[in-house]
N, C-alpha and C positions, 0 to 999 in steps of 0.2 A: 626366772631361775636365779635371778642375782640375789632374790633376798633368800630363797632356800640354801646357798652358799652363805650365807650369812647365820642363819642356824647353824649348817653344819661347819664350819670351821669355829663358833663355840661349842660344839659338842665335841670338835679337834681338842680345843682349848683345856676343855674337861676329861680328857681322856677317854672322852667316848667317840666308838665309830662316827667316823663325820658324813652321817646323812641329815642333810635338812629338809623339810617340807612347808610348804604354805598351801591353804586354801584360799583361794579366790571366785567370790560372789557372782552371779552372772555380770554386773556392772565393771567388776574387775576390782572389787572393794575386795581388802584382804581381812578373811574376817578367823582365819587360824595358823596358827604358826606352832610349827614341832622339831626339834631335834632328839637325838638316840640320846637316851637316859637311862638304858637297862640297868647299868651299873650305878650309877648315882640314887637311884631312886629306892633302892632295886624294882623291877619292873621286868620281867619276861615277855610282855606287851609294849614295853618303852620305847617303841621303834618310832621312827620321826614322823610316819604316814599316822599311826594312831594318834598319836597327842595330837595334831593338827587336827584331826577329823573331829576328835572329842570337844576342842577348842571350837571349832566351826559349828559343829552342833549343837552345843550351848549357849555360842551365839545370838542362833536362829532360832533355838526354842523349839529344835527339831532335830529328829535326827537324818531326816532325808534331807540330803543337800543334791535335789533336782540342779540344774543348773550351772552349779561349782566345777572348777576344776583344780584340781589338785595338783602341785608341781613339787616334785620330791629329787634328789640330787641322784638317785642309786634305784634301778628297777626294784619293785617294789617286789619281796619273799610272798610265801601262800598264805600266809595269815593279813596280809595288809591287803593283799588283792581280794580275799575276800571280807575285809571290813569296806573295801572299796565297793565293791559289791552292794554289801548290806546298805551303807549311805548313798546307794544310786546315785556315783557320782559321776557329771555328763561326759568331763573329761581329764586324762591325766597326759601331764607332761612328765618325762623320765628325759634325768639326764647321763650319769653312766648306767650300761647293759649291764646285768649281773650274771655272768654266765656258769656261775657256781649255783645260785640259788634264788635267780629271778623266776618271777612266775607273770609274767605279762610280755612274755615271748623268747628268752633266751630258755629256759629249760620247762617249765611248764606255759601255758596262754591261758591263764583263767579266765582274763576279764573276757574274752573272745569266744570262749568254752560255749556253743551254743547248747548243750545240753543243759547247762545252769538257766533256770528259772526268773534271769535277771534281763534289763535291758544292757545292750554292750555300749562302755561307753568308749569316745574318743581317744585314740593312744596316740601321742608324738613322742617320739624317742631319739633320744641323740643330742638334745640340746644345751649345749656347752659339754656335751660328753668329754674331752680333755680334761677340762678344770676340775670337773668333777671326779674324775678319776684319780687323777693327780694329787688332789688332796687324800683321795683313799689311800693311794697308795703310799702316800708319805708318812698318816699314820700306822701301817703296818710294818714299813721300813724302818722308822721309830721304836716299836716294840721287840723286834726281833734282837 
């Protein structure tokens, strides 16, 4: 979680939402790294879970990342849980709940959703949940 804090406090930096993400390999090799770029890029997809996965994927020379798990600083929205999804990824760590517009258990559970067609992967949740928040909320304090 420390280096997906590390994305997102330069996406802080940039005035972008500070969520960060990494992926890491089954080994624990970190082979993608994302922070929120919507605005810099422009990107409507520039959320920190998609560049990481895009970055891991090209990696790997693939797009399924069996194995990986994904650690992102902010419960990941419906569009990232289902790229989570699509790169069958084994497991995600979350570290703040996003109880406005998470979808991996605060207001929707996609990845969990057994009706979806996918295998479910591993969910921890909570981890440095403070810091993580805390940085959110410092840039929304900031903007106001």
């Amino acid at each position: 979680m420390g280096l997906a804090l590390e994305q997102a406090r330069v996406a802080f930096d940039a005035d972008e939402i500070p969520v960060g993400a990494i992926v890491l390999d089954a080994d624990g090799v970190v082979i993608g790294t994302g922070r929120n770029a919507r605005e810099s890029v422009p990107d409507p997809t520039g959320h920190a879970e998609v560049i990481a996965l895009r970055e891991a994927a090209a990696a790997r020379g693939n797009r399924v990342l069996d194995g990986c798990t994904l650690v992102v600083t902010l419960e990941p929205c419906v569009m990232c849980a289902g790229t989570i999804l699509a790169a069958r990824v084994a497991r995600v760590v979350i570290g703040a709940w996003d109880e406005k517009a998470g979808a991996v258990g605060s207001v929707y559970d996609l990845l969990r959703d057994g009706r979806l067609p996918h295998a479910v992967p591993e969910v921890v949740g909570g981890v440095r949940a403070d810091e993580c928040a805390t940085l959110l909320r410092a840039f929304f304090e900031r903007r106001r």
